[in-house]
C-alpha positions in Angstrom: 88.8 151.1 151.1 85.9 148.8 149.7 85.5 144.8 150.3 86.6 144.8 145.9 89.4 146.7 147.2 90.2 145.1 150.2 89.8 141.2 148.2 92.3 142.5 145.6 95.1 143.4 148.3 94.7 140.8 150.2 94.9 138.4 147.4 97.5 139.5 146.2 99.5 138.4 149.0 99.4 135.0 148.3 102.0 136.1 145.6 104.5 137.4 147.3 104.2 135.6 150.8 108.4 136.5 151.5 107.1 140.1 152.1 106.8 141.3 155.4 108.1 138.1 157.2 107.6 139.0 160.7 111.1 140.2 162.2 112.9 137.4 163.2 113.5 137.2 166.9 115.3 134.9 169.4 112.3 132.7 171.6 112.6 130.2 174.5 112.3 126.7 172.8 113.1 124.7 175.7 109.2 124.6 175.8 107.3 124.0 172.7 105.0 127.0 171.5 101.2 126.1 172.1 99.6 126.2 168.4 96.3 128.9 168.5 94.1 131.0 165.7 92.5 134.5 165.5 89.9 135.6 163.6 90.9 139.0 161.9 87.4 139.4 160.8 86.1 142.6 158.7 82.6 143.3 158.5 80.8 146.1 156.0 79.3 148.8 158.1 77.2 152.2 155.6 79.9 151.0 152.7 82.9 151.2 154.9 85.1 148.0 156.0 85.7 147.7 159.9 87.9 145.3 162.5 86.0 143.5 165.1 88.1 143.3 168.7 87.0 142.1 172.0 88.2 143.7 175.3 88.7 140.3 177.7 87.0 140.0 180.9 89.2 141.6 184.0 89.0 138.1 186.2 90.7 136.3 183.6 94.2 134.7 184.6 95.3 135.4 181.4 95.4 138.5 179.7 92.8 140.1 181.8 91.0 143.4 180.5 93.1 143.3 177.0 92.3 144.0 173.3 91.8 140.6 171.0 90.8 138.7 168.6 88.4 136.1 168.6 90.5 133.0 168.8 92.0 130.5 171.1 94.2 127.6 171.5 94.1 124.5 168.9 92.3 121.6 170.1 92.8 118.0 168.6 89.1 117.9 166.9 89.9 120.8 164.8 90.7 120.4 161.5 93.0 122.8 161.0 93.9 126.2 161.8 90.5 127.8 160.3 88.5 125.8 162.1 90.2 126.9 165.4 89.3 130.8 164.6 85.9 129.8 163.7 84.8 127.6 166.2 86.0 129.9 168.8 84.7 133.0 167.4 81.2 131.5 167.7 82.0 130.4 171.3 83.3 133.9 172.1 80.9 135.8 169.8 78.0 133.9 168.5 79.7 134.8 164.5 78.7 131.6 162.6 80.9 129.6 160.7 78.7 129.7 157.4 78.8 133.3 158.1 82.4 134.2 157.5 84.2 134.4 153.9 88.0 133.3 154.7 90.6 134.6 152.9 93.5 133.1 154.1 96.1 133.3 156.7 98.8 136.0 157.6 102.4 134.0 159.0 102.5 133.2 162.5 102.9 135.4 165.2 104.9 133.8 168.5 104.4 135.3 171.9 106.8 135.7 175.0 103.4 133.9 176.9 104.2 130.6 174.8 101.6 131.0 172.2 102.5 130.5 168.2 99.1 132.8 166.8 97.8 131.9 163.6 95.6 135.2 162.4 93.0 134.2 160.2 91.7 136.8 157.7 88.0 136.9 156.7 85.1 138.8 156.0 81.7 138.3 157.9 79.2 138.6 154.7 75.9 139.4 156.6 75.4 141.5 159.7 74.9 139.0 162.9 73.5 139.7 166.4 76.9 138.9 168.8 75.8 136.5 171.7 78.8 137.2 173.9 80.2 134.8 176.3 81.1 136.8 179.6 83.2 134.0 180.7 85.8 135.4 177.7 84.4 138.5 176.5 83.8 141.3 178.5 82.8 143.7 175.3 82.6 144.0 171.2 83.3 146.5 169.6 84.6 147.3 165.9 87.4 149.9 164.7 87.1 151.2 160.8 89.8 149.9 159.0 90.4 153.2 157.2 91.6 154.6 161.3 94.4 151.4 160.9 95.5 151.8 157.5 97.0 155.2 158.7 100.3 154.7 159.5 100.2 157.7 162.0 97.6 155.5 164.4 100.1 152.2 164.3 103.2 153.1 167.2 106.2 151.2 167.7 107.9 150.8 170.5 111.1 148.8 171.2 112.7 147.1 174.6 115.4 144.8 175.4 115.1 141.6 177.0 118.5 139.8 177.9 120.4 141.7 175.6 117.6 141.5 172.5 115.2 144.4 171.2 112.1 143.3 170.7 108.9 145.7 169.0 106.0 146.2 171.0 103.3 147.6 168.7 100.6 149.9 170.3 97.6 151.4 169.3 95.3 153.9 170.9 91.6 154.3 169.9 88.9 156.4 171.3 88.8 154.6 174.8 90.6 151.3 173.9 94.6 150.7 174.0 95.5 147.9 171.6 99.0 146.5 172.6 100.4 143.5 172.0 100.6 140.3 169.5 96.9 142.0 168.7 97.9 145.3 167.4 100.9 143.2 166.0 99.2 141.5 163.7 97.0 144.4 162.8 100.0 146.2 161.6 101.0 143.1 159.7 97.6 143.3 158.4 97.9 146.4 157.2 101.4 147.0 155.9 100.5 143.9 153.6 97.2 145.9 152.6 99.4 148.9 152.1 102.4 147.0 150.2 99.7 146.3 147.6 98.1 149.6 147.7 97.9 151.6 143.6 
């Protein structure tokens, strides 16, 4: 799939936002969720589009050694959900702000950890050199989008928690294991991308 592609598909679903609502599922609200953004950002690589991920440094307290996005928790100068993605993909990453083409958002993803994820979709219009901060990002790397859109590389999984089945989405690549609200909203990604597809 091309970035003309790609645009089409995605725009497409600002017109018919009811699809593929994320399944609805009882959360703990005695605490209210933390507000926090990813950037699902696509860059072009020989023609084809690809996903960049970070693996997270192993000392981290939370959610050490796992698959992500760039992204972190809202913070009262930002101006809204965008600018959370962006400002910490440049902390994480060094990916300028004036460097990224957002498209939009997909719907919120909430977390058993107490997290209510925002993904951020976007497109990174000129290759960048990464400056990595190793106090959140252990490594880079990128996974071509044509690997996701197969359906056969997206696992589902489901377990019960007090009486309640809950998805846990999966995906293997090469070395990597993406599990999680990460490969969650890569699947959302995708079976938007797919819903659209000729």
């Amino acid at each position: 799939m091309n970035l003309v592609e790609f645009r089409l598909k995605f725009n497409l679903h600002s017109l018919h936002k009811s699809h593929h609502l994320p399944a609805s599922h009882q959360f703990d609200l005695s605490k209210p969720l933390r507000k926090a953004a990813v950037l699902i950002a696509l860059s072009l690589n020989n023609g084809e589009l690809e996903l960049l991920l970070t693996r997270r440094p192993t000392h981290l307290r939370s959610h050490p050694g796992q698959i992500s996005f760039p992204g972190g928790k809202v913070e009262e100068f930002d101006t809204n959900l965008e600018a959370t993605a962006l400002r910490e993909a440049q902390e994480e990453i060094g990916l300028l702000a004036n460097n990224v083409d957002v498209l939009g958002l997909l719907h919120d993803h909430k977390t058993f950890t107490g997290f209510d994820i925002t993904p951020v979709v976007s497109i990174v219009k000129q290759p960048f050199t990464p400056i990595i901060d190793p106090g959140e990002v252990d490594e880079l790397f990128t996974i071509p989008l044509s690997f996701l859109l197969d359906k056969d590389n997206r696992h589902t999984q489901y377990f019960s928690r007090k009486g309640i089945e809950y998805p846990i989405h999966f995906i293997p690549y090469k070395s990597y294991f993406i599990w999680g609200a990460t490969a969650a909203m890569i699947d959302q990604l995708c079976q938007l991308i797919a819903h659209h597809d000729a």
